[in-house]
C-alpha positions in Angstrom: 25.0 20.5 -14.0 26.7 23.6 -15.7 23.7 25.0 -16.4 21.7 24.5 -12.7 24.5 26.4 -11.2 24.5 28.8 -13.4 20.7 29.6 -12.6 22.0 29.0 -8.6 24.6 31.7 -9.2 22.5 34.3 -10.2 20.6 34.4 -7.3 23.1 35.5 -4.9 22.4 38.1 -2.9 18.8 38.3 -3.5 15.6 37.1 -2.1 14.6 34.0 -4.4 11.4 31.4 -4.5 14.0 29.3 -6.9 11.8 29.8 -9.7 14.9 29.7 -12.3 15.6 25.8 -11.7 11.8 25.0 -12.5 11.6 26.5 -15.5 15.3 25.6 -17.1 15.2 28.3 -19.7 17.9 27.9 -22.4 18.3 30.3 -25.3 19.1 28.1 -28.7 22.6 29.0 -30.1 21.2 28.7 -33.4 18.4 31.5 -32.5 19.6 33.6 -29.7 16.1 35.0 -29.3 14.7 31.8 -29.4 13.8 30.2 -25.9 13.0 26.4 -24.7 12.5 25.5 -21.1 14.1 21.8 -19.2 14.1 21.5 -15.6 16.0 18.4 -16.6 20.1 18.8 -16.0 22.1 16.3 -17.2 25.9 15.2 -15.4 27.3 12.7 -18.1 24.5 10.3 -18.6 22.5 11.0 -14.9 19.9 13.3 -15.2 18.1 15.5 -12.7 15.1 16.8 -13.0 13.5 19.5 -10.1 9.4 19.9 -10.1 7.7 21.8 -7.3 7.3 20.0 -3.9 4.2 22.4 -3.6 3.7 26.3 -4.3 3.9 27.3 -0.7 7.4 25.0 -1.3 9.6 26.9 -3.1 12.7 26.2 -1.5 11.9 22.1 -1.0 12.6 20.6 -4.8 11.7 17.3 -5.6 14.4 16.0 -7.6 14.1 13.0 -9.8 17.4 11.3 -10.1 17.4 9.0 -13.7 20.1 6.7 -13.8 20.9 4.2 -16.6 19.9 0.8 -16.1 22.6 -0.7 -18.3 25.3 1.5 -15.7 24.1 -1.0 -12.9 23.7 -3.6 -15.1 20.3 -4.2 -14.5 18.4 -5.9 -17.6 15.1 -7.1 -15.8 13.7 -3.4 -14.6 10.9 -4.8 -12.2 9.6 -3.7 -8.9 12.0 -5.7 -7.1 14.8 -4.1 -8.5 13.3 -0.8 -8.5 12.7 -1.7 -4.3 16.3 -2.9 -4.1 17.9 0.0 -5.4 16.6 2.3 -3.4 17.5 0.6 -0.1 20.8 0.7 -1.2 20.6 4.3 -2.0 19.8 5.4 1.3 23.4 5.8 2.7 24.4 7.9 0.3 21.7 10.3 1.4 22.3 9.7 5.1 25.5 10.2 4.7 25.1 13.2 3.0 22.9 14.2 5.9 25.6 13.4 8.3 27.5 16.1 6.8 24.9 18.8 6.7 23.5 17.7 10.5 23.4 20.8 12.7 21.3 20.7 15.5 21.4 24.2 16.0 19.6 25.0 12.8 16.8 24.0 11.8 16.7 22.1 8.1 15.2 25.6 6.5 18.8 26.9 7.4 20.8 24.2 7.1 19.7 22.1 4.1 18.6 18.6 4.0 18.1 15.6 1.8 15.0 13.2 2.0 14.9 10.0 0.6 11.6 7.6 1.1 12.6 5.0 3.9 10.5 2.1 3.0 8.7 -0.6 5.4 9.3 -4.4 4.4 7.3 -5.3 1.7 7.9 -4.3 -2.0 5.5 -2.8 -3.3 5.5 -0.2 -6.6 6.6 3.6 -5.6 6.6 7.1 -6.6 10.3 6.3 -4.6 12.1 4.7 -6.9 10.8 2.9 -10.5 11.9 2.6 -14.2 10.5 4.2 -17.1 12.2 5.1 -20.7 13.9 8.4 -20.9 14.9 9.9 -24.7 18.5 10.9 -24.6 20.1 14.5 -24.0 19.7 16.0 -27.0 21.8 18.9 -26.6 25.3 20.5 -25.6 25.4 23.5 -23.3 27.7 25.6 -25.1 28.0 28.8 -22.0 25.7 29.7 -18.8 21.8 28.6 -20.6 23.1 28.5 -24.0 22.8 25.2 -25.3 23.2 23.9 -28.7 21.1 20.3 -30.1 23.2 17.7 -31.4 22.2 14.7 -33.0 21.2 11.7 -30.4 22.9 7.8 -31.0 20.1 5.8 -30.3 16.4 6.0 -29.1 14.7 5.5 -25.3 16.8 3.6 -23.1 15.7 2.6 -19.5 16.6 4.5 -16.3 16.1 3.8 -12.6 14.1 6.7 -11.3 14.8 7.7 -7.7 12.9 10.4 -5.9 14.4 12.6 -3.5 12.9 15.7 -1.8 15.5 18.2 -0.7 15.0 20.9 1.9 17.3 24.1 0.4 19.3 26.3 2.9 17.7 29.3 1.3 19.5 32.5 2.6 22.9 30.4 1.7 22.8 29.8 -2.2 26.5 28.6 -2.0 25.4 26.2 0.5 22.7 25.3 -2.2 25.0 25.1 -5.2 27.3 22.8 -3.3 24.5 20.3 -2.4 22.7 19.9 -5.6 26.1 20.4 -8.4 28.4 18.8 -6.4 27.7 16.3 -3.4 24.6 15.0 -4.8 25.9 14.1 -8.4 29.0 12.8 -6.3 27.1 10.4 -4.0 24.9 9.2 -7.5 28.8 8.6 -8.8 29.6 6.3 -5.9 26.4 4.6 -5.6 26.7 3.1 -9.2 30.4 2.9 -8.8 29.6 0.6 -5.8 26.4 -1.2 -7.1 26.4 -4.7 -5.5 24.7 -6.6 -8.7 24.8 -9.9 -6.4 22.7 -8.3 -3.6 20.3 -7.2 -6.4 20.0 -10.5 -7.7 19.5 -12.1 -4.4 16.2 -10.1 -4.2 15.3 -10.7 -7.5 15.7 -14.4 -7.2 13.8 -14.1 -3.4 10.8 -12.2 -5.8 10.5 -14.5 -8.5 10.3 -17.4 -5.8 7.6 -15.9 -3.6 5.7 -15.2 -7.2 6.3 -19.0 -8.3 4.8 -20.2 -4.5 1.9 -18.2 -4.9 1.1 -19.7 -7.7 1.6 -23.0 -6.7 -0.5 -22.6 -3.6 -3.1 -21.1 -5.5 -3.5 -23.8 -7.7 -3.3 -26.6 -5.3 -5.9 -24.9 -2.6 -4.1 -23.5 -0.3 -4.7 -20.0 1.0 -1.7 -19.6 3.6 1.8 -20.3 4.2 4.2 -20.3 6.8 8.0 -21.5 5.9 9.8 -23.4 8.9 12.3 -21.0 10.3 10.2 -18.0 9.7 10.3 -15.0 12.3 6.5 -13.8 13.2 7.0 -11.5 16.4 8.2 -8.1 15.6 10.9 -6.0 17.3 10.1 -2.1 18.9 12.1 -1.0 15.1 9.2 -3.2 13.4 11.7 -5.9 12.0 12.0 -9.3 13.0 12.3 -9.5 16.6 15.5 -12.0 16.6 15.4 -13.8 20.1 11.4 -15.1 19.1 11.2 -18.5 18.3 11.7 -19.7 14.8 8.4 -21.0 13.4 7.9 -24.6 13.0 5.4 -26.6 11.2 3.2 -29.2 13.0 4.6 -32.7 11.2 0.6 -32.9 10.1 0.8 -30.1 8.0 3.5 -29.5 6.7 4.3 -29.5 3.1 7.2 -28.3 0.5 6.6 -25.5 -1.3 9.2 -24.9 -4.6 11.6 -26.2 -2.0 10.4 -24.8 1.3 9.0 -26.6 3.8 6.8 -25.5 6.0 2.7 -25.2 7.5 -0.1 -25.1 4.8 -3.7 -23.9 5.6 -5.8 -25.2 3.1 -8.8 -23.2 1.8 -11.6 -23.5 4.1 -12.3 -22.3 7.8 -9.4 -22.6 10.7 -9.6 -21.6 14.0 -6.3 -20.7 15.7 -6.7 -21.0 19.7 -4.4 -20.8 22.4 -3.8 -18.6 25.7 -3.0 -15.7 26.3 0.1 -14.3 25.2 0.7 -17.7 23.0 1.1 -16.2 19.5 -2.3 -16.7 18.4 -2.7 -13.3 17.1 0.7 -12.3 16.0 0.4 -15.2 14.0 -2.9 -14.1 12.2 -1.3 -10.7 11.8 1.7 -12.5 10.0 -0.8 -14.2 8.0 -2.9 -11.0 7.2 1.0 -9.2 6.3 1.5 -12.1 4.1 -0.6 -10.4 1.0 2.8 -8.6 0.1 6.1 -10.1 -0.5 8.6 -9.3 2.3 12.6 -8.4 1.7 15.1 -10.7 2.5 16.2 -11.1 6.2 12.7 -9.8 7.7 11.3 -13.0 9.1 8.0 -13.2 6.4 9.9 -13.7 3.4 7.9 -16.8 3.0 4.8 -16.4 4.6 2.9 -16.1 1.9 -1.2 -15.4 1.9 -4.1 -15.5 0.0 -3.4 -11.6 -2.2 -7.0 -10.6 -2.1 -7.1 -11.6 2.1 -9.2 -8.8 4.2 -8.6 -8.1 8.0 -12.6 -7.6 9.3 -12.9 -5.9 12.2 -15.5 -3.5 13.8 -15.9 0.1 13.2 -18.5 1.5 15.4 -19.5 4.8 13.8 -18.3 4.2 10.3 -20.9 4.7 7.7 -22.3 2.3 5.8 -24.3 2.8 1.9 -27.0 0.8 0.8 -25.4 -2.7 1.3 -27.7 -5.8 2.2 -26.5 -6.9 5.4 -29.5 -9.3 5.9 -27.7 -12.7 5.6 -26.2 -11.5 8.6 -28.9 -9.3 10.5 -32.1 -9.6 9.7 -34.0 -7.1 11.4 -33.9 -3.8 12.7 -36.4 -1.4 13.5 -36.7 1.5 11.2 -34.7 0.2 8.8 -34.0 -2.0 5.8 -31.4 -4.4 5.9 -31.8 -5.5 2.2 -30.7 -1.9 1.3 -29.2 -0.6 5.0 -27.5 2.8 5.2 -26.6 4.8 8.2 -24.2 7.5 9.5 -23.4 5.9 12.4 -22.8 1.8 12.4 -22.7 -0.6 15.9 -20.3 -3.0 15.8 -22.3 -5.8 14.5 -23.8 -3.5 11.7 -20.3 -2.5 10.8 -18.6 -6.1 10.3 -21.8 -7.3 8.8 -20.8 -4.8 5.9 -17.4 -5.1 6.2 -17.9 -8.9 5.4 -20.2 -8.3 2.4 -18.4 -5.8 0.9 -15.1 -7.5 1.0 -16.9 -10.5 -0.7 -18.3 -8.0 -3.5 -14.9 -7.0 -4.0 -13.6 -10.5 -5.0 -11.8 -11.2 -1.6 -11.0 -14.8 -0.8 -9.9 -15.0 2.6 -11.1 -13.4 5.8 -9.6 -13.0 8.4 -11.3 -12.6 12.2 -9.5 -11.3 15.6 -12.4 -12.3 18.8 -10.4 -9.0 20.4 -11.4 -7.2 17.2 -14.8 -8.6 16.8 -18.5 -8.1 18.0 -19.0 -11.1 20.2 -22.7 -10.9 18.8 -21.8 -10.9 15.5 -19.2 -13.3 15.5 -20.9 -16.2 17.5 -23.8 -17.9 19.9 -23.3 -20.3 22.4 -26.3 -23.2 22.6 -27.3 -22.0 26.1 -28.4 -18.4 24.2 -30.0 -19.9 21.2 -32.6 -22.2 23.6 -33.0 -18.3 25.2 -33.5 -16.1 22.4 -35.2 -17.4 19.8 -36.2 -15.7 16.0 -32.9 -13.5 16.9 -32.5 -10.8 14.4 -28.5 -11.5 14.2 -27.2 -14.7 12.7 -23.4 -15.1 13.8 -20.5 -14.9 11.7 -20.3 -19.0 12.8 -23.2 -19.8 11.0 -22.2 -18.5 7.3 -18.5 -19.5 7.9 -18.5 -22.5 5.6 -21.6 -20.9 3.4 -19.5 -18.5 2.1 -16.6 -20.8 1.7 -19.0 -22.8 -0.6 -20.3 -20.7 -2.4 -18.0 -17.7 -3.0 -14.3 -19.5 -2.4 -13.8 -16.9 0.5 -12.1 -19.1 3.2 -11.9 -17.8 6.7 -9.6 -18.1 9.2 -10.5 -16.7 13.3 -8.3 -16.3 16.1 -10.3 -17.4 19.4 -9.7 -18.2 22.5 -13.0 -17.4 25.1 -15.7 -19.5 23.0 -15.7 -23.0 21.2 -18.7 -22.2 19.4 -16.2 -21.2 16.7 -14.7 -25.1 16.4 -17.4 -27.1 15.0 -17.3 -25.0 11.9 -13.6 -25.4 11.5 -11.6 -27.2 8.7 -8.7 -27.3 10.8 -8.1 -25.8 14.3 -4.4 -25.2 15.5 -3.2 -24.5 19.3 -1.1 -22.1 19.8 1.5 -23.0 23.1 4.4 -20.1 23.8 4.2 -19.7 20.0 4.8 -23.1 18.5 1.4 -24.3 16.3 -0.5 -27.9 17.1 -3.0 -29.5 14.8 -5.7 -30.4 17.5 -8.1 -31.1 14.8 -8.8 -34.8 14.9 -8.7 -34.8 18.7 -11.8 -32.1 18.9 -14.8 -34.2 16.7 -14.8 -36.4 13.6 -14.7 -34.4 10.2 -18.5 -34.8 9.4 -19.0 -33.0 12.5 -17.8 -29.7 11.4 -20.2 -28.0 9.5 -22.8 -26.1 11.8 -26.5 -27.2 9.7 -27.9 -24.1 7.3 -31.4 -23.1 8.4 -31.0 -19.9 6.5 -31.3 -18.5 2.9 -28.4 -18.3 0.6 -26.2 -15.6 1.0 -26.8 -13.4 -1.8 -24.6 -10.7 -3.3 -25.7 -10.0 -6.7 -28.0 -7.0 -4.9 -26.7 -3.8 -3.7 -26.3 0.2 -5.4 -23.2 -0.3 -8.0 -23.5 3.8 -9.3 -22.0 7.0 -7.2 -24.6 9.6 -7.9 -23.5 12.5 -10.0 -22.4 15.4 -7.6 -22.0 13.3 -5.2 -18.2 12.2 -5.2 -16.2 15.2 -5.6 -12.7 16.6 -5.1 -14.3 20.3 -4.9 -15.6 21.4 -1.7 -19.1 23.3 -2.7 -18.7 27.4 -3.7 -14.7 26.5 -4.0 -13.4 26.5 -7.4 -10.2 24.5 -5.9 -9.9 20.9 -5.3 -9.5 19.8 -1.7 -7.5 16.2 -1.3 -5.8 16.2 2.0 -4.7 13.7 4.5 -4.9 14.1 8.3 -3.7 11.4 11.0 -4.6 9.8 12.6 -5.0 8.2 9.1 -8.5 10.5 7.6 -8.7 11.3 3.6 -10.5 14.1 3.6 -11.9 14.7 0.4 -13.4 17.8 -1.1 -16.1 18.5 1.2 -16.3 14.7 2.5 -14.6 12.2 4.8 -13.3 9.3 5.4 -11.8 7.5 8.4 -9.2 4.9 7.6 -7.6 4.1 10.9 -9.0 0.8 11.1 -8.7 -0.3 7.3 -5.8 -3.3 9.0 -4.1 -3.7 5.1 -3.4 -0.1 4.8 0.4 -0.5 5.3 1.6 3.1 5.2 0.7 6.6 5.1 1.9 6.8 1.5 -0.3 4.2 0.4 -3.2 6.1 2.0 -1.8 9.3 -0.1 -1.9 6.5 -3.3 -5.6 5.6 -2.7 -6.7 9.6 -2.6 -5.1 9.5 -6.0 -6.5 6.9 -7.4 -10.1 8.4 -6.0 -9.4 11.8 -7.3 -8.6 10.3 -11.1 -12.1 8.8 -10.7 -13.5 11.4 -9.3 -12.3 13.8 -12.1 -13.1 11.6 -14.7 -16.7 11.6 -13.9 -17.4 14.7 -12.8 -20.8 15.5 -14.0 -21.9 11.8 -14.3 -22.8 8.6 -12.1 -19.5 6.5 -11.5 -19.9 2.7 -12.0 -17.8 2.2 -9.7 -16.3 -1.7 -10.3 -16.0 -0.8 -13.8 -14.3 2.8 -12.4 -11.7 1.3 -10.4 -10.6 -1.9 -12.2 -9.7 0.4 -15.3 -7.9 2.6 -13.6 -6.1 0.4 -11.6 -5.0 -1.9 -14.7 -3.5 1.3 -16.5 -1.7 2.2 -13.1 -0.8 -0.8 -12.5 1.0 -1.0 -16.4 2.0 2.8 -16.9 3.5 3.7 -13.2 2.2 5.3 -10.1 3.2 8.5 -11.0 0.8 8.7 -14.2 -2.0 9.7 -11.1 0.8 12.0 -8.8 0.2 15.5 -8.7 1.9 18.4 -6.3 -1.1 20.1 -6.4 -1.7 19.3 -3.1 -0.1 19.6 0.3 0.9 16.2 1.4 2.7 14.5 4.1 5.4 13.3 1.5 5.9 13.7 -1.6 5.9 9.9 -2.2 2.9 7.4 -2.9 2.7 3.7 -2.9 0.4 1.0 -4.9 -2.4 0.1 -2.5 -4.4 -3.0 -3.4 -7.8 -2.7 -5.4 -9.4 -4.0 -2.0 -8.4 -1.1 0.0 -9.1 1.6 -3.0 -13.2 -0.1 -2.5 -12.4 0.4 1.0 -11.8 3.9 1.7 -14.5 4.6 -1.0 -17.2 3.1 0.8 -16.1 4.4 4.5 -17.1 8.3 2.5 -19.5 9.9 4.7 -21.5 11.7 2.0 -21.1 9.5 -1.2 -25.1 8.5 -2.5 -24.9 4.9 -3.9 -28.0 4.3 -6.6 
């Protein structure tokens, strides 16, 4: 860190924009007039290395913080060690904040530290991940004068955690302290007091909730809910600890790699109950399962389905040439083989929500009556005898179609109609949140499936290209990209829109930062030509997925953090087709 306050230092006293610590100039010993430039400054064998937060940031560094994996004796550099370390690192920071806290100044004055506070899940992060980093290479031999020296070994792996820090910029001794001193000190006492057992608890709790998902993939199960789980969620958003523990009906439960607990088998289930009995906080458990949770939240082991899809309705979204007719038939002035429009009704909307998540290789929907158009979902037998040839054929009647013929199972919560329960594989009753397999009690099991007098649900139709010029980060006459996120929760994209607040399995604003990024690599890729847009975003998103997060991060733009997370393939489609002026051919 010699050299970082020697660039500090000489910027007493004067008004600076901090340029010095970006651009780590050294002058060679060997070649005084000879000059390399490293933002990366090294105390022992922790490095730290400062980019730009954004131009109009200056004074706001983000500072990559590489530490050793062998110092914390970690050997299997995965996401969930790259999750657990950086819980563990965020007391360092806040109590590094506890010692800057003023509340008379605001953190422009007073300094600050910022450290990425994630949510439950793991997931991959921009926050904290492993990479290879070559060693130091160098000696700094006085002030920016450094000298090479030859290097023991090659690449070595190093926990990469991202911090953003707010400078105190009219008080460079202030700055000096925070960044030479306290913060290489609290990086001293984190691996001084790494807690290898913790870390290998949520190792083991990952490589279990992998192994069950593969086991209840492979034996038809698209759900899972271990006995003992925690569903209801507290005001903080963690478990809410005087809720009930979840326990299985005796019918269907089943042991999992050694936990025991509910199974929903592939196929159509209808959860019912009262209100206020848990039905939906137990299909919003369910629809939370996709992810892995951390130990102690509850959901550790309630697993789902990965490629499941919330469906819900979005009056007003826009909707690009999909073929909604298995599901409506008919409207006037328009061609539901090929339907577009600006502004979707509700049954329009989850008609296309429901193919498109199907074209996207989803396996399990899931359905909310309180999120749902009632026309769209069902029709009682009173209204079919009433209106007859009706252009909308409810959700109800493809239910097990798709099932059959494109493994997507479906599971509805519902509680006003039992037009949903003769299509149901399994129905459970929900009763001050404990689960009762009603099933055999409602009709015998050749009952269930409502008769098909429709056509086959067909998929293999439907524009796969984003016309050239049509999909840009450039707003028109601007020579300057435009990729910025608004809440509530709207990408707005070059000169184009989307509206994401109702995309359920978008799980944070970061992730919604992640899936601009991942557009925008498209997007730039393909400037001047038609995007094929499977073949677009699976290729992307296996390179991200294999060379890091941060492969697709740029500070180019102003963002609400400097952070992203990995958003699911499902929700990259998502966004893409919720773009107001994208042309599909």
């Amino acid at each position: 860190m010699k050299r970082l306050k020697y660039y500090l230092e000489q910027m007493k006293g004067v008004k600076t924009n901090f340029s010095a610590i970006y651009e780590g100039e050294c002058v060679l010993a060997s070649n005084l007039n000879e000059r390399s430039y490293d933002p990366t400054y090294w105390n022992d064998e922790v490095s730290f290395t400062f980019a730009r937060l954004h131009k109009t940031k200056p004074d706001a560094p983000v500072v990559e913080v590489a530490i050793p994996a062998k110092m914390l004796g970690i050997s299997n550099c995965g996401v969930a060690a790259a999750d657990f370390c950086l819980r563990a690192f965020i007391p360092y920071i806040e109590r590094l904040n506890a010692e800057l806290y003023n509340r008379a100044r605001p953190d422009e004055e007073n300094g600050k530290y910022y450290i990425y506070h994630p949510g439950s899940v793991v997931l991959q992060r921009t926050a904290s991940f492993f990479r290879k980093r070559e060693p130091k290479g160098y000696v700094v031999r006085k002030s920016n004068i450094i000298a090479d020296v030859p290097c023991d070994g090659g690449a070595q792996d190093v926990l990469v955690i991202t911090l953003n820090i707010q400078l105190p910029a009219r008080n460079i001794k202030k700055a000096i302290k925070m960044l030479t001193r306290d913060l290489p000190s609290a990086v001293e006492q984190f691996i001084l007091e790494f807690d290898s057992g913790k870390l290998r608890m949520a190792e083991e709790l990952y490589e279990k909730q992998q192994e069950m998902r593969e086991w209840l993939k492979n034996n038809g199960y698209c759900a899972f809910i271990a006995n003992g789980s925690v569903l209801p969620r507290g005001k903080d958003g963690g478990a809410k600890r005087t809720a009930k523990p979840f326990i299985s009906p005796k019918t269907l439960e089943i042991e999992v790699c050694g936990i025991k607990g509910m199974g929903i088998k592939c196929g159509v289930t209808v959860i019912t109950g009262g209100g206020y009995s848990g039905k939906s906080t137990m299909l919003e458990s369910i629809g939370c399962g996709v992810y892995n949770h951390i130990l102690n939240d509850g959901r550790e082991y309630v697993l789902t389905e990965s490629s499941a899809v919330n469906i819900r309705t979005e009056d007003g979204r826009p909707i690009h040439n999909i073929d909604i007719s298995p599901f409506i038939t008919n409207i006037p002035n328009s061609d539901t083989k090929n339907f577009c429009t600006k502004q979707s009704s509700g049954s329009t909307s989850q008609a296309a929500n429901v193919i498109e998540a199907i074209r996207c290789g989803c396996r399990l929907l899931l359905f909310d009556e309180d999120d749902s158009a009632a026309n769209f979902m069902v029709k009682d037998s009173k209204m079919r005898e009433i209106i007859k040839n009706d252009a909308i054929i409810p959700f109800t009647d493809r239910a097990q179609e798709l099932c059959r013929s494109f493994d997507a199972s479906t599971i509805i919560v519902a509680g006003a109609s039992s037009e949903f329960l003769p299509v149901a594989n399994l129905v459970l009753k929900m009763e001050d949140f404990v689960p009762k397999d009603i099933t055999s009690s409602l009709f015998e099991p050749t009952a269930r499936e409502r008769e098909n007098y429709y056509d086959e649900i067909d998929i293999s139709s439907g524009k796969t290209y984003i016309a050239s010029g049509t999909f840009s980060t450039y707003p028109a006459s601007s020579g300057t990209e435009r990729v910025v996120i608004d809440e509530p929760r709207v990408l707005r994209f070059g000169d184009d829109t989307a509206l994401c607040g109702r995309i359920k399995n978008i799980v944070s604003v970061e992730q919604l930062i992640g899936i601009g990024f991942f557009l925008r690599e498209i997007a730039l890729q393909k400037r001047y030509a038609k995007v094929g847009v499977k073949k677009a975003v699976d290729e992307l998103y296996e390179k991200v997925l294999d060379e890091g997060l941060e492969t697709i991060y740029t500070n180019f733009f102003s963002m609400p953090s400097c952070w992203i997370e990995m958003p699911r393939i499902y929700e990259i489609y998502a966004v893409l087709n919720r773009f107001n002026n994208i042309e599909f051919i």
